[in-house]
C-alpha positions in Angstrom: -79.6 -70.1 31.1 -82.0 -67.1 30.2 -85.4 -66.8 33.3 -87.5 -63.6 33.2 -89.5 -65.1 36.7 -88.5 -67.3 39.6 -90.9 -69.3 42.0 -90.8 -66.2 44.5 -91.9 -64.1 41.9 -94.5 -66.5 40.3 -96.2 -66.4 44.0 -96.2 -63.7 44.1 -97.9 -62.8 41.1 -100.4 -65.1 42.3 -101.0 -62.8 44.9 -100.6 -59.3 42.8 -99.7 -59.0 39.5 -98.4 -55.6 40.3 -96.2 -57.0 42.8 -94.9 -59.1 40.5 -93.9 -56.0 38.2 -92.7 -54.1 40.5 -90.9 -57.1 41.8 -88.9 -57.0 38.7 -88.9 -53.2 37.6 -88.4 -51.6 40.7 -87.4 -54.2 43.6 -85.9 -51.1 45.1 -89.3 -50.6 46.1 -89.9 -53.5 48.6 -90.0 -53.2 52.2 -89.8 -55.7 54.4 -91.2 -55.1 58.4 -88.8 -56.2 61.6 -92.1 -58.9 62.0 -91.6 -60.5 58.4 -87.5 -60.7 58.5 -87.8 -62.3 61.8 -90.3 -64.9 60.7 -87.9 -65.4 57.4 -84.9 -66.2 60.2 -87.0 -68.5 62.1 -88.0 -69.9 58.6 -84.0 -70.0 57.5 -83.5 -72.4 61.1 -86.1 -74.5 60.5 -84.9 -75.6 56.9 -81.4 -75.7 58.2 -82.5 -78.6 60.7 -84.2 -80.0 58.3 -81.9 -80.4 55.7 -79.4 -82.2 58.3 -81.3 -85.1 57.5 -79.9 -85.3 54.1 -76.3 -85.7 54.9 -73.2 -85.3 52.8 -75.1 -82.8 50.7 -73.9 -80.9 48.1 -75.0 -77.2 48.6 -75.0 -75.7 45.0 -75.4 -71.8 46.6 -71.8 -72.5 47.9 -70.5 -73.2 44.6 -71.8 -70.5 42.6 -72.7 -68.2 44.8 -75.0 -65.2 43.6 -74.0 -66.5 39.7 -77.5 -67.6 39.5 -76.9 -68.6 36.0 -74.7 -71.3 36.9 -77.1 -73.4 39.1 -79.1 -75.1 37.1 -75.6 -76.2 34.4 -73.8 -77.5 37.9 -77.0 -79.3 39.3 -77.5 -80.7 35.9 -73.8 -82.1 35.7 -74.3 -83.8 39.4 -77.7 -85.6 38.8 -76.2 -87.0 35.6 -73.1 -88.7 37.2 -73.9 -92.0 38.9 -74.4 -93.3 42.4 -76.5 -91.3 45.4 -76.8 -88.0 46.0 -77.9 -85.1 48.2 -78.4 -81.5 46.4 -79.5 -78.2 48.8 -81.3 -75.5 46.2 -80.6 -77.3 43.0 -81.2 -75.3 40.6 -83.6 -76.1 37.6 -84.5 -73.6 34.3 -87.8 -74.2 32.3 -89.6 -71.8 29.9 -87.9 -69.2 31.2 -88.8 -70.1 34.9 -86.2 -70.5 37.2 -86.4 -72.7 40.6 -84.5 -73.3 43.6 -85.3 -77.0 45.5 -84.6 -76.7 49.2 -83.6 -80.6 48.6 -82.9 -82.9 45.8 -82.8 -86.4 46.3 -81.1 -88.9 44.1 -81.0 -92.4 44.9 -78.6 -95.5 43.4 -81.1 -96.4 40.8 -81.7 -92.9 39.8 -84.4 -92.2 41.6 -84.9 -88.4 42.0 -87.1 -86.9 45.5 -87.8 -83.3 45.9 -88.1 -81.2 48.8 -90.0 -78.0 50.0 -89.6 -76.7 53.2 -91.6 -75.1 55.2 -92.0 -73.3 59.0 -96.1 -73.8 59.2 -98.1 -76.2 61.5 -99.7 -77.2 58.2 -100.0 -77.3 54.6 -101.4 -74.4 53.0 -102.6 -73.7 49.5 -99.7 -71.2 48.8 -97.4 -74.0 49.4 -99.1 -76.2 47.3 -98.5 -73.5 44.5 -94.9 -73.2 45.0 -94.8 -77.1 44.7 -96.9 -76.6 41.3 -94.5 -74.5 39.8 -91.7 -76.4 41.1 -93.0 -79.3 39.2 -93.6 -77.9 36.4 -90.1 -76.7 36.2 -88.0 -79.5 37.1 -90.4 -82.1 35.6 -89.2 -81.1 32.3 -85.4 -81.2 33.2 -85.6 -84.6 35.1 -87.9 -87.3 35.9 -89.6 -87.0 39.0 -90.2 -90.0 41.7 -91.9 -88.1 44.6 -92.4 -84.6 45.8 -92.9 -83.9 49.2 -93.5 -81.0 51.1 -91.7 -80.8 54.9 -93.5 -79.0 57.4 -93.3 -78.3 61.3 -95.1 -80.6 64.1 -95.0 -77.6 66.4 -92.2 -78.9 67.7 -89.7 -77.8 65.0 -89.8 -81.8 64.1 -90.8 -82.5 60.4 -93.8 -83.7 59.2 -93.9 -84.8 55.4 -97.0 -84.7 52.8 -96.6 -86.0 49.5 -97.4 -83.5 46.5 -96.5 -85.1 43.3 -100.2 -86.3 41.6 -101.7 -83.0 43.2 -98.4 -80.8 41.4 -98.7 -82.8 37.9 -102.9 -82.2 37.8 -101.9 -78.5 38.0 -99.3 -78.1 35.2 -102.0 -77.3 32.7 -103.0 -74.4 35.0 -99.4 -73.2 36.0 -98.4 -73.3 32.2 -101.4 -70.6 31.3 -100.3 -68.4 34.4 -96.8 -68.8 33.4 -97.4 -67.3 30.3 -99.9 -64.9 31.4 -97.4 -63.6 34.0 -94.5 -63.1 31.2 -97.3 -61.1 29.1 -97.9 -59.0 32.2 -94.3 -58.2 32.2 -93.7 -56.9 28.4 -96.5 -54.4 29.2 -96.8 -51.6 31.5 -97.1 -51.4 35.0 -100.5 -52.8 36.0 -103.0 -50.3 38.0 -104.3 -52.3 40.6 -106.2 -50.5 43.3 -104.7 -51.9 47.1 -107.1 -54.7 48.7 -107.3 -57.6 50.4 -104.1 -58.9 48.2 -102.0 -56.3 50.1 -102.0 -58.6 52.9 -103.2 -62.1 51.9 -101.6 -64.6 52.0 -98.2 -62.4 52.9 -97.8 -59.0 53.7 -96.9 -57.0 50.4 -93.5 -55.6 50.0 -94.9 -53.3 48.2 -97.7 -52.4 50.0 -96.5 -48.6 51.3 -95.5 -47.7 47.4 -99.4 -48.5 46.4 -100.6 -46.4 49.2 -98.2 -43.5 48.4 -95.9 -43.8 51.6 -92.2 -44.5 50.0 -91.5 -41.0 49.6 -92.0 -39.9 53.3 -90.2 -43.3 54.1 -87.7 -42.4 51.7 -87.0 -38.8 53.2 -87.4 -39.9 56.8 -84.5 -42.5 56.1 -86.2 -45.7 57.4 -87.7 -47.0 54.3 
């Protein structure tokens, strides 16, 4: 299975498209702050109470791993045998897109359920992106019954928001920026001047290489 982007990387093109070059030129780049690792643990707990309400799951990182290109043929092979099923990040390849779902839900009759999980006391539009291009991925590998999005009630109990019309009104959208963000990439890197999309609606990882900072980081040792 051949991807040039991912959902992370799709987002965050949304957010910079030099991000998302550098994201895939030079991750060596990125740097991450104590504050944002923390909040991706907190984010890693939340999903991993969550996803004990699908039981007897079948986690598809445990199989393969870091091969990558094996998640999408093993998730494929599971959703085509019969009977129920749960899936943790299923992977699905589409256009060259590749996507992870937190949780795939398969039910007796067939019926599949996605998924995203979130740490937020509510929805926000980011995270109706990364349902869009979720959707637009594994909508043309499976049929699609519902997409939720799981988020947190404050206290770390789940509250659930259906996505699905909302994700399949967007394809049209997410198929131009698909193919706008794979042009971006045959081309050189893109000279965007730092702004408001440094920070918003994540901190850049590569906000200090835009403002000039990874060599002194680099020589200091704590880049």
């Amino acid at each position: 299975m051949i991807y040039r982007l991912t959902k992370s990387k799709f987002i965050l093109g949304l957010q910079c498209e030099k991000a998302l070059y550098l994201d895939v030129y030079k991750p060596q780049l990125a740097y991450y702050p104590p504050e944002t690792l923390a909040r991706f643990r907190k984010g890693r707990d939340f999903e991993s109470r969550v996803k004990a309400l699908f039981p007897n799951a079948i986690d598809i990182s445990q199989h393969c791993g870091r091969n990558i290109q094996k998640y999408p043929e093993l998730t494929a092979q599971i959703l085509e045998q019969p009977g129920e099923v749960n899936l943790y990040e299923a992977g699905f390849v589409y256009n060259e897109v590749l996507v992870l779902a937190d949780v795939v839900h398969k039910d007796s009759d067939g019926n599949i359920s996605i998924y995203e999980i979130k740490n937020s006391l509510s929805v926000k539009e980011v995270f109706r992106r990364d349902v869009s291009i979720q959707h637009y991925v594994i909508s043309h590998c499976a049929e699609i019954t519902s997409f939720s999005i799981i988020y947190n009630d404050g206290n770390d109990n789940p509250l659930y928001e259906e996505l699905l019309s909302e994700a399949q009104e967007s394809e049209p959208l997410i198929a131009k920026q698909v193919e706008h963000f794979k042009e971006i990439l045959q081309g050189t890197e893109p000279r965007i001047k730092s702004g408001s999309q440094c920070t918003t609606p994540y901190e850049c990882p590569y906000r200090r290489y835009c403002e000039g900072k990874v060599t002194a980081q680099l020589e200091l040792g704590v880049f």
